[in-house]
VONUBA-316745 format. One record per residue (C-alpha): residue number from 1; residue in three letters; x, y, z. Coordinates in steps of 0.25 Angstrom, whole numbers, plus 5000, padded with zeros to 4 digits. Example, Ala and Ser with C-alpha at 12.3 -4.5 7.8 and 13.67 -1.06 7.14 Angstrom:
<rs>
R:num:residu:x:y:z
R:1:ALA:5049:4982:5031 $
R:2:SER:5055:4996:5029 $
</rs>
This chain:
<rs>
R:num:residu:x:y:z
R:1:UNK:5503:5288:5367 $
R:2:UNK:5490:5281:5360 $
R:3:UNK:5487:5286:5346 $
R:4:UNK:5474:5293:5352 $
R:5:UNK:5471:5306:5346 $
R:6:UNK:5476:5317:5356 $
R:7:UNK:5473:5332:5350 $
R:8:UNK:5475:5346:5357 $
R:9:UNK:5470:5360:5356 $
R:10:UNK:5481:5368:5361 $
R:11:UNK:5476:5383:5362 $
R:12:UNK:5486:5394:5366 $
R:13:UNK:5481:5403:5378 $
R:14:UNK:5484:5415:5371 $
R:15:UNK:5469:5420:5370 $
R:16:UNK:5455:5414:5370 $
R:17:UNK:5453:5400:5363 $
R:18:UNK:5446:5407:5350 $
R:19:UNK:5438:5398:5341 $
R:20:UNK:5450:5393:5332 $
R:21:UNK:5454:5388:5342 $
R:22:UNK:5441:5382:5348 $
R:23:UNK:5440:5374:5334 $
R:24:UNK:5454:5368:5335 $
R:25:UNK:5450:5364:5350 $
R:26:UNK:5436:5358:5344 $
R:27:UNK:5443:5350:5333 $
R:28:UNK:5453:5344:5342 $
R:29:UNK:5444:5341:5353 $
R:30:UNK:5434:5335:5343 $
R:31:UNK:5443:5327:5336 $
R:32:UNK:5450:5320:5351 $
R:33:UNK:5435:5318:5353 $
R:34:UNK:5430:5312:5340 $
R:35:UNK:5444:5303:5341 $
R:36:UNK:5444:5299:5354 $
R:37:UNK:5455:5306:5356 $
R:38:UNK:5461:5316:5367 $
R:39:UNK:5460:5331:5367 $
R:40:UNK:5469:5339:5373 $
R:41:UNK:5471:5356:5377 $
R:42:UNK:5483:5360:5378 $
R:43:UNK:5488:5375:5381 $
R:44:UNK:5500:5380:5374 $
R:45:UNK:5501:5394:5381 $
R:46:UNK:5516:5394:5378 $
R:47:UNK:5512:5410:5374 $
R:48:UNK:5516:5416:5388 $
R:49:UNK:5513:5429:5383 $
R:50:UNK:5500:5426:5379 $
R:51:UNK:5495:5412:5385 $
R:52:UNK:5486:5415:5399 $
R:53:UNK:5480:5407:5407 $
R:54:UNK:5467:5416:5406 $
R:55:UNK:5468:5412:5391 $
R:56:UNK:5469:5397:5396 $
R:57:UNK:5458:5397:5404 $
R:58:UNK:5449:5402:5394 $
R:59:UNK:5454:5391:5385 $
R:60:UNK:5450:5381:5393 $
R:61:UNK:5435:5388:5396 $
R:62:UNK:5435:5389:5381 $
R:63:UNK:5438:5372:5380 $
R:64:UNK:5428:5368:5390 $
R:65:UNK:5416:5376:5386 $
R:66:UNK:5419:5372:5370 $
R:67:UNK:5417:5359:5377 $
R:68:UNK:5431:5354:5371 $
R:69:UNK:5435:5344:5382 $
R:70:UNK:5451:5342:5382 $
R:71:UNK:5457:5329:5389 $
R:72:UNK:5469:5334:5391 $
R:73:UNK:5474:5348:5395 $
R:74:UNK:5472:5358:5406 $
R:75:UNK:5461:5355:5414 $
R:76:UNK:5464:5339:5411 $
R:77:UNK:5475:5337:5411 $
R:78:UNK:5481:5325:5404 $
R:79:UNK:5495:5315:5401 $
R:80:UNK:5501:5324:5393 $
R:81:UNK:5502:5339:5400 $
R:82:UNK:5504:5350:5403 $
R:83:UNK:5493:5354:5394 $
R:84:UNK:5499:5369:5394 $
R:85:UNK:5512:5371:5386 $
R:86:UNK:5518:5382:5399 $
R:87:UNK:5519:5369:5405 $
R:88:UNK:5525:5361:5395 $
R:89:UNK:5539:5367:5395 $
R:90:UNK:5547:5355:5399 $
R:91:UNK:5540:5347:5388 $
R:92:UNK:5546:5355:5377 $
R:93:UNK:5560:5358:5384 $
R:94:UNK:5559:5341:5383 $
R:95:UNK:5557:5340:5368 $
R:96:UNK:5565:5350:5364 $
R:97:UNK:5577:5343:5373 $
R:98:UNK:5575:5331:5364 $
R:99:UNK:5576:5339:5353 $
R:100:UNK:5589:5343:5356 $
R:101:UNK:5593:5330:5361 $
R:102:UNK:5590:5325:5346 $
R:103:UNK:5596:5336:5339 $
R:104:UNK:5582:5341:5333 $
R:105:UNK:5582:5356:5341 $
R:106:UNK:5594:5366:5341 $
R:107:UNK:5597:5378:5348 $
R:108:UNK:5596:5391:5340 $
R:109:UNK:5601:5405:5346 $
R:110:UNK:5597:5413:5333 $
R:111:UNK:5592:5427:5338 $
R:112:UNK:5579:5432:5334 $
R:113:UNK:5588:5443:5326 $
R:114:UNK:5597:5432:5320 $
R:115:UNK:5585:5424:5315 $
R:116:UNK:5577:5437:5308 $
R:117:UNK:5590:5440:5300 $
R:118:UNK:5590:5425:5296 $
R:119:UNK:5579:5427:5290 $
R:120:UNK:5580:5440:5284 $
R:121:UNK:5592:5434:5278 $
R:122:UNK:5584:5423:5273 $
R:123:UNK:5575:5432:5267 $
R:124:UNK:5585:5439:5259 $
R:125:UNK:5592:5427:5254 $
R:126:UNK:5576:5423:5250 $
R:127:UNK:5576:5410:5257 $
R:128:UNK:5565:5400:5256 $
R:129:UNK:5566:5398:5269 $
R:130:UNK:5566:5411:5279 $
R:131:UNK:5567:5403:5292 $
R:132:UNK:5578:5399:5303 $
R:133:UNK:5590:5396:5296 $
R:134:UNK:5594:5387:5307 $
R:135:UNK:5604:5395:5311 $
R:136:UNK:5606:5386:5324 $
R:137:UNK:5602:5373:5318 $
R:138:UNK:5616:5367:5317 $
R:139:UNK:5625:5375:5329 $
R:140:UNK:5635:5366:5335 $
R:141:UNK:5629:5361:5349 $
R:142:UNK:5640:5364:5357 $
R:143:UNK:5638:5378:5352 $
R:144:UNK:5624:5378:5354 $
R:145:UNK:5624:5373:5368 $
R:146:UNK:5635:5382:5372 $
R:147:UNK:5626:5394:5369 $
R:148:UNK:5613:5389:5376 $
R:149:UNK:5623:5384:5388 $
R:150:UNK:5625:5400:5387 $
R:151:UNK:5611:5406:5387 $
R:152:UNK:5610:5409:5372 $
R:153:UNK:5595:5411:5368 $
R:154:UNK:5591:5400:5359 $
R:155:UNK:5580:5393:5354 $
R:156:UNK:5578:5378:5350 $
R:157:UNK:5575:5375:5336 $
R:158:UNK:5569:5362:5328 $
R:159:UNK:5579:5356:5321 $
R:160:UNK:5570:5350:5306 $
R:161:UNK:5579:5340:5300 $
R:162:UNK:5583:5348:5288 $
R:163:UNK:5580:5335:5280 $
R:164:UNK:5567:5335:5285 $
R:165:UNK:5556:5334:5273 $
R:166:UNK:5545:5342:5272 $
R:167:UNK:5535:5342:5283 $
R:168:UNK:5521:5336:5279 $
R:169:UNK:5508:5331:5286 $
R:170:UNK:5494:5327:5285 $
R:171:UNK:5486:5338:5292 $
R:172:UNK:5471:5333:5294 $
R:173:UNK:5466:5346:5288 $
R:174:UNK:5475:5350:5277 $
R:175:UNK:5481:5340:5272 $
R:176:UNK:5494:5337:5267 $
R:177:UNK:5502:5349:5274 $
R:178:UNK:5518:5350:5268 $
R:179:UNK:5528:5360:5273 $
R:180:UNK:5543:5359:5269 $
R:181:UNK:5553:5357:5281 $
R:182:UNK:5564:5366:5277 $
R:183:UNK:5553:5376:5279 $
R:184:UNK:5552:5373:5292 $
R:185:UNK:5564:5381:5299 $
R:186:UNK:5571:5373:5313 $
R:187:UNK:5559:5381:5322 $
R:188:UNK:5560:5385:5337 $
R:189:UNK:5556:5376:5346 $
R:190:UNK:5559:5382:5360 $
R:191:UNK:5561:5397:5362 $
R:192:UNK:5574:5403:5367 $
R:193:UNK:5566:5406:5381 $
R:194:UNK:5561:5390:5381 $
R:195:UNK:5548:5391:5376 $
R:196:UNK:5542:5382:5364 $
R:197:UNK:5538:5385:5353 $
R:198:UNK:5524:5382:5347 $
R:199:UNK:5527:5373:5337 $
R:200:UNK:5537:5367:5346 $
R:201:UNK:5529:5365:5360 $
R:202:UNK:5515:5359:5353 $
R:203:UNK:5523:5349:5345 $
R:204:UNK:5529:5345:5359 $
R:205:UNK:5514:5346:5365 $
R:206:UNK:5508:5339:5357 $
R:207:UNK:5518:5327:5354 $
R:208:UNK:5519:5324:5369 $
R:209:UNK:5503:5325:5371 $
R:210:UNK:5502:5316:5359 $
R:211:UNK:5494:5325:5349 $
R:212:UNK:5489:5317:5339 $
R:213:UNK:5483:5328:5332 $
R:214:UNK:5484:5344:5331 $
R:215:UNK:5473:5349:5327 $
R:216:UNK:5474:5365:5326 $
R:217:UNK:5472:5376:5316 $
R:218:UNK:5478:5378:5304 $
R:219:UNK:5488:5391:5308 $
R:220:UNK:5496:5381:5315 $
R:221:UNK:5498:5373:5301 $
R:222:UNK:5513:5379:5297 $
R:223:UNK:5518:5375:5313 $
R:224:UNK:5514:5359:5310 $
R:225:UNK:5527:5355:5300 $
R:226:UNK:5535:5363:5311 $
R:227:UNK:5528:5355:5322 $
R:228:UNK:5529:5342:5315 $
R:229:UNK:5546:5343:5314 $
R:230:UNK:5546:5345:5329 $
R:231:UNK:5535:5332:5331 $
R:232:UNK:5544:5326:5324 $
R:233:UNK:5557:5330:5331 $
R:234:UNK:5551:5325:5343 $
R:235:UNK:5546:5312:5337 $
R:236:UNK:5533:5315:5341 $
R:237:UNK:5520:5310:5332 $
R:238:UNK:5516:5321:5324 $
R:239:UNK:5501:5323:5325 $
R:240:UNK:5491:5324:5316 $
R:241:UNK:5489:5341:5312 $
R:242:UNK:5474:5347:5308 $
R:243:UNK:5475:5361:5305 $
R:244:UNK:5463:5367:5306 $
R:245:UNK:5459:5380:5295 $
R:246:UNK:5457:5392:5304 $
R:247:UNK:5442:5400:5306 $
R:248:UNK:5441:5412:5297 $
R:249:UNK:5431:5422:5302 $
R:250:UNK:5418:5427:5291 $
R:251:UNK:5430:5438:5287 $
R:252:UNK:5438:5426:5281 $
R:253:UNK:5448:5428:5291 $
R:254:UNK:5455:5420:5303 $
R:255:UNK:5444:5421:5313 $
R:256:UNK:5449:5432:5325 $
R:257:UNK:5442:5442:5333 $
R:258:UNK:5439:5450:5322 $
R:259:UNK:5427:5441:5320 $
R:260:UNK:5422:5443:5331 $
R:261:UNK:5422:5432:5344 $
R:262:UNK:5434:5422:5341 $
R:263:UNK:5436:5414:5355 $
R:264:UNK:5428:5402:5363 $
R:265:UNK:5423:5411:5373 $
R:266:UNK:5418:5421:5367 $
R:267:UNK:5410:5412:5360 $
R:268:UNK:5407:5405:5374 $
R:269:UNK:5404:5419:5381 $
R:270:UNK:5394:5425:5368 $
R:271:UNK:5385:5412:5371 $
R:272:UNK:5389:5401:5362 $
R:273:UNK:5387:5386:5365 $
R:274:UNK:5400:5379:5366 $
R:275:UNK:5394:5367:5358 $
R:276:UNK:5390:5375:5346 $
R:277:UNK:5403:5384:5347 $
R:278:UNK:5411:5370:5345 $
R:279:UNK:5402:5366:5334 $
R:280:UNK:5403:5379:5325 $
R:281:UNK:5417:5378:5328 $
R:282:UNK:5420:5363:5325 $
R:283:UNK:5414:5366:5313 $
R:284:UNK:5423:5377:5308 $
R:285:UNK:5432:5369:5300 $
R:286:UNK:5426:5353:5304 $
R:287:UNK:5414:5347:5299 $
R:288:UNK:5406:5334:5303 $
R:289:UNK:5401:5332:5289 $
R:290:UNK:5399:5346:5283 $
R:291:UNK:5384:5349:5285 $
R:292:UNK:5383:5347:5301 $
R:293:UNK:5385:5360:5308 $
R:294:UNK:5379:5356:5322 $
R:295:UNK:5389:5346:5328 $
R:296:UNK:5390:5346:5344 $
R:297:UNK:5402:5344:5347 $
R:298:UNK:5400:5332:5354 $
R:299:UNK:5395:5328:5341 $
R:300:UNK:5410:5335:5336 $
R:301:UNK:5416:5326:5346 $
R:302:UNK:5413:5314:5339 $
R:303:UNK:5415:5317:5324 $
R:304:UNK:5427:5327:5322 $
R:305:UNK:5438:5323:5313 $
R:306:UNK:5448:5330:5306 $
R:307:UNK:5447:5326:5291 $
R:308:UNK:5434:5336:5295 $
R:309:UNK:5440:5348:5294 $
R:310:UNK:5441:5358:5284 $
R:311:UNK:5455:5365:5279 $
R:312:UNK:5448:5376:5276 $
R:313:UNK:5445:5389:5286 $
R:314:UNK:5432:5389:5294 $
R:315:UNK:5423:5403:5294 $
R:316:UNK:5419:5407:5307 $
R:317:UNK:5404:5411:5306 $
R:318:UNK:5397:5415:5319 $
R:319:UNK:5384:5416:5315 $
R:320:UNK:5385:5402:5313 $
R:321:UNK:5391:5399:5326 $
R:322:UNK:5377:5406:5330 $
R:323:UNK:5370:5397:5322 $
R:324:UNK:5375:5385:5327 $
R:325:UNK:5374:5390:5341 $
R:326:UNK:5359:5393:5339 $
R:327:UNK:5358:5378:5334 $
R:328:UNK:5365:5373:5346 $
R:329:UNK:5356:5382:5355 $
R:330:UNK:5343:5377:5349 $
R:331:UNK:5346:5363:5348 $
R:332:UNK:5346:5361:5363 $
R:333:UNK:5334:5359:5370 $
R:334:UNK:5326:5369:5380 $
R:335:UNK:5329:5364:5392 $
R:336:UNK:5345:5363:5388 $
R:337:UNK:5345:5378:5381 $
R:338:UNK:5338:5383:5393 $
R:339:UNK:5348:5376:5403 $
R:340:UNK:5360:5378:5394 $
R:341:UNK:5359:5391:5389 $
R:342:UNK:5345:5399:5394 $
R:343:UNK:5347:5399:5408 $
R:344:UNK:5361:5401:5408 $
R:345:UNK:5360:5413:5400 $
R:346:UNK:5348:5417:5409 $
R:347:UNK:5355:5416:5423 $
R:348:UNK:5368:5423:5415 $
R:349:UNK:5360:5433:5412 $
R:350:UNK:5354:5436:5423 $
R:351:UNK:5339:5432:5420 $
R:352:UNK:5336:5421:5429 $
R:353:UNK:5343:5412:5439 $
R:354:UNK:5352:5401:5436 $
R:355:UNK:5341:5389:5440 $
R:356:UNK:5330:5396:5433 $
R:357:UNK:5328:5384:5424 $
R:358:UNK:5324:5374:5433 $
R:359:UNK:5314:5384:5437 $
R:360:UNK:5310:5386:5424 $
R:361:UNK:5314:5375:5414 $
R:362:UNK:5300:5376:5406 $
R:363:UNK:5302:5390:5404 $
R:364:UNK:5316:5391:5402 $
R:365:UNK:5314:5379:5390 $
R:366:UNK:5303:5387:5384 $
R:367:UNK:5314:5400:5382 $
R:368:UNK:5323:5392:5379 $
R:369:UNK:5314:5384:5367 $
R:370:UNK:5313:5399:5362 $
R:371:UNK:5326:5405:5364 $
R:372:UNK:5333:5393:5358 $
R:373:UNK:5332:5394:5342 $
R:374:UNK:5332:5409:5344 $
R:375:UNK:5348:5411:5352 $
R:376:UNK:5361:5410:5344 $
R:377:UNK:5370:5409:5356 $
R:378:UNK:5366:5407:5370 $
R:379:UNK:5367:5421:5375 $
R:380:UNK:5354:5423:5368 $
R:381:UNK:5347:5415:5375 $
R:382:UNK:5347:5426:5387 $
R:383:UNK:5346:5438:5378 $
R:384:UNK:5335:5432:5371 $
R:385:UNK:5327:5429:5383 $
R:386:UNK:5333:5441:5390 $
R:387:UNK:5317:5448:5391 $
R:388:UNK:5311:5436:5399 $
R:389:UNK:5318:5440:5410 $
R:390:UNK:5321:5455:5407 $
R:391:UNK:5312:5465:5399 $
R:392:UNK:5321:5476:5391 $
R:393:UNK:5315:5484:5379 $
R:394:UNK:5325:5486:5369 $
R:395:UNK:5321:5501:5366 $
R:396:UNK:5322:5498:5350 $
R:397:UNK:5312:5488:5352 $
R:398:UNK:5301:5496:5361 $
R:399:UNK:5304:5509:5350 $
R:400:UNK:5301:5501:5339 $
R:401:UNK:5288:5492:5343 $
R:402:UNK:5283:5497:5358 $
R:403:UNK:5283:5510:5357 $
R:404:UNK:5276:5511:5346 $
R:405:UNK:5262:5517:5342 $
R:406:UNK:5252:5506:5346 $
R:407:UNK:5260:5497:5356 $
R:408:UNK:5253:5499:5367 $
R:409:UNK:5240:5495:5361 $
R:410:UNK:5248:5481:5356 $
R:411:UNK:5253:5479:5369 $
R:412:UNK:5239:5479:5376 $
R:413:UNK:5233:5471:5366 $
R:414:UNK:5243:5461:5367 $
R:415:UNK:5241:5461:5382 $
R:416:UNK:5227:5461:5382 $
R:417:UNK:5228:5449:5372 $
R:418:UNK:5239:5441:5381 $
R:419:UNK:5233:5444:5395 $
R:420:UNK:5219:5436:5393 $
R:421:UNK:5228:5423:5389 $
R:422:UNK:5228:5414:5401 $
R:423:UNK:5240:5410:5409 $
R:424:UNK:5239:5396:5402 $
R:425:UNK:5241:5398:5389 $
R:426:UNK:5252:5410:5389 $
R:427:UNK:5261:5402:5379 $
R:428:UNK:5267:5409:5366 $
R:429:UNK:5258:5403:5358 $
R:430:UNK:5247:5409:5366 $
R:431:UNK:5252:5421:5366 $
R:432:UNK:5256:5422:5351 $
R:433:UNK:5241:5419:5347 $
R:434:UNK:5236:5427:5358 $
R:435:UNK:5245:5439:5350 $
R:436:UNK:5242:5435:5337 $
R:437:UNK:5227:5443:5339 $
R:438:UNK:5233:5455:5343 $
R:439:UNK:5239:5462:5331 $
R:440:UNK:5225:5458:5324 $
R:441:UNK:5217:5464:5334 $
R:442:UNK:5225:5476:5334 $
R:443:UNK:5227:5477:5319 $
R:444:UNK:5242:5479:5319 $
R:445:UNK:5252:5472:5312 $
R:446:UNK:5258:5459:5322 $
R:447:UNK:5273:5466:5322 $
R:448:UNK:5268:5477:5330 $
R:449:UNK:5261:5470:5341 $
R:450:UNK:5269:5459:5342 $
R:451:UNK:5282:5467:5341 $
R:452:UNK:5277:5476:5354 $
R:453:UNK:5272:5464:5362 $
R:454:UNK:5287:5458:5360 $
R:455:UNK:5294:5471:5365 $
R:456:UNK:5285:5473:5377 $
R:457:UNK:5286:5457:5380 $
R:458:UNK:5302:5455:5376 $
R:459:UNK:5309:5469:5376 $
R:460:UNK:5314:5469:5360 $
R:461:UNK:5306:5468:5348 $
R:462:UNK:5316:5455:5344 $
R:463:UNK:5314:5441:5355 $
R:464:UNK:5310:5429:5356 $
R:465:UNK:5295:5425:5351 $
R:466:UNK:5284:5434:5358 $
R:467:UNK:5274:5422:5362 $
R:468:UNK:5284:5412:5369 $
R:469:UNK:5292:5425:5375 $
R:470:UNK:5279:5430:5382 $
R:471:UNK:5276:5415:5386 $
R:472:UNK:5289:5414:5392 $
R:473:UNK:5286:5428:5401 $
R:474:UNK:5272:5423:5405 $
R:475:UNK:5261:5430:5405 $
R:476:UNK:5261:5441:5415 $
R:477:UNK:5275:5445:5413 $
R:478:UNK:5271:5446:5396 $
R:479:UNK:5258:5455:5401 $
R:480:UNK:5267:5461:5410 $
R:481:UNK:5276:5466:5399 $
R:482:UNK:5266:5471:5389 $
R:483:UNK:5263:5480:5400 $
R:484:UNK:5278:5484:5402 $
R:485:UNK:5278:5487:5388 $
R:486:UNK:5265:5497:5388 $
R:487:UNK:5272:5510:5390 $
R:488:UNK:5281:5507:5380 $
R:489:UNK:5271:5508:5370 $
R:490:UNK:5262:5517:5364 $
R:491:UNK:5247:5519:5359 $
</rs>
């Protein structure tokens, strides 16, 4: 194998793929990318009690709308497969056959019960070490074989050299990391019913698929020295380990649901854009050169590396994410917002037809110049446009500035104003000077009149600017709706 970088994200399909995990994917996608490198998804659903294929699926959905192209995995394919670990069984009954053959893996048929009361006695004695005493470790083979030969439950165990030194490597994020091996007790690799464990199947995982480096979060930081002792008991090169610092919520606390919306799609299905999603999150712990906050993450692609990163825990801080989202939206152009996200929206909604644009692109643009630096995510683009296409009164608003004494009085004078302005010159800034003389000849204060006109035009005394909304409903639908309005106001 060629000393190209080979990284994977290897989610368990135990639940949606929250944002932690999005951010792993991010940083190992990005840095194959920036590197030249390959990016692989593998699946380790060895949970059968909790790994689904509806959880895969929605993994997968999670990948391709974040953008986060994988080489290899499901779906791809590639050399070094299967990409799920279900079907990797006869992988692992192969490595652990040639551990045994070299004498590094043993048999042990200690009982769950056995095991506690070892400990408990290691306890009492107020050991320094409280772990498997390696009960097994040196059982005569011919012992040993004779009761597996006879279907005595048993488990296989790691066998550290008991002069191995301490274990130490150079982590790309935290440095020098040192744990003593004789704290390291001999660990199970494969279960009495055959299953691997983790720290046994991803060693074999990612040693046969060549993983240069893992990059992953930082609760997985105490399973690296025992990982390492298996990498080297299969003579594997060990890769180079990143632990990433995991995402507090504002609470200080590991982000979870308590904080509110924690996976991929949820962000997906509230009306994010993927591109700013992947920025805010690429940014939790990475940056390009600690003042730029919007990257593209094609942008990401090109620049992402490791020495980056910062040990210390990322606050996740939605209002943020809202910002930068807004910023996304109001960089694009008209035509591209209106294509992208207005229509769409639109159509979902219910407004308009899917092929609308082409029938009205000048329009559209023109909404969308509006609606651009006014929407957070793209849900707003319908809501805030919603009473183009559907007139409803918000009953707050009519109480507190249409039916109030005087209304009716503003209302025809802003009709009788707005009704003599020829067809050509209905634009917002027509209309807006046009309006300007009303509260004057009526003496009352702008807030009134204006306030009232913008109810009867838009349904709610809070929308998008009075002049270009009223340009954008035309003329007769604008008079029209003055009049609407009249019997919900008074003298």
């Amino acid at each position: 194998m060629s000393d190209q970088i080979r990284v994977r994200f290897a989610p368990s399909p135990t639940g949606r793929l929250h944002l932690g995990g999005a951010r792993t994917a991010i940083y190992n996608w990005a840095f194959a990318r920036t590197h030249g490198g390959t990016f692989i998804l593998r699946i380790d659903d060895t949970d059968p009690e909790r790994s689904t294929e509806e959880n895969t699926q929605q993994i997968l959905r999670s990948m391709e709308w974040l953008g986060l192209d994988w080489d290899e995995g499901p779906q791809k394919g590639g050399d070094f497969g299967p990409y799920f670990q279900t079907q990797r069984a006869s992988h692992y009954q192969a490595a652990l056959e040639r551990l045994i053959e070299k004498g590094a893996a043993y048999p042990c048929f200690c009982t769950a019960e056995e095991l506690e009361a070892s400990r408990a006695a290691a306890r009492e004695r107020g050991d320094s070490f409280q772990g498997y005493q390696r009960t097994c470790r040196n059982m005569d083979p011919a012992e040993a074989q004779a009761r597996i030969d006879a279907g005595e439950p048993h488990v296989w165990r790691l066998k550290v050299p008991e002069d191995h030194p301490a274990v130490v490597f150079e982590d790309a994020v935290h440095g020098t990391c040192r744990f003593e091996a004789k704290e390291l007790d001999d660990m199970v690799l494969v279960r009495s019913d055959g299953t691997p464990t983790y720290n046994y199947a991803t060693v074999v995982d990612d040693g046969e698929m060549g993983i240069t480096h893992v990059i992953r979060g930082d609760d997985h930081l105490s399973n690296t020295p025992r990982q390492i002792l298996v990498f080297e008991a299969l003579g594997y090169k060990i890769p180079t380990f990143a632990h990433l610092s995991m995402i507090l919520g504002s609470d200080g606390k590991k982000l979870s649901k308590r904080h509110g919306a924690t996976s991929v799609e949820e962000y997906r299905d509230r009306g994010f854009l993927n591109d700013a999603l992947v920025n805010y999150l690429a940014l939790l712990g990475w940056s390009l050169d600690g003042e730029t906050t919007i990257i593209h993450p094609d942008q990401i692609a090109q620049s992402f590396t490791l020495d980056r990163i910062s040990k210390n825990p990322a606050v996740f801080d939605e209002e943020k994410l809202l910002w930068m989202d807004g910023e996304y939206m109001n960089s694009m152009s008209d035509q591209e917002f209106a294509q992208r996200i207005l229509v769409p929206q639109l159509a979902e909604a219910g407004f308009i037809p899917p092929e609308s644009y082409s029938q009205r692109a000048a329009w559209y643009d023109q909404l969308s110049n509006i609606l651009k630096p006014r929407c957070r995510v793209m849900g707003d683009a319908a809501e805030k446009s919603r009473f183009l296409f559907d007139l409803v009164y918000d009953e707050p608003s009519v109480n507190k500035n249409l039916a109030k004494e005087g209304t009716r009085g503003y209302l025809r004078a802003c009709y009788e104003t707005l009704e003599v302005l020829g067809d050509d010159i209905w634009t917002a800034e027509d209309i807006d000077a046009a309006l300007e003389e009303v509260p004057v000849k009526l003496g009352v204060p702008k807030k009134k009149v204006f306030q009232a006109l913008r109810v009867a035009e838009c349904g709610h005394q809070v929308s998008l600017p009075l002049g270009p909304s009223m340009e954008l409903l035309g003329k007769r639908e604008s008079l029209s709706r003055i009049e609407l309005a009249d019997p919900l106001a008074q003298d």
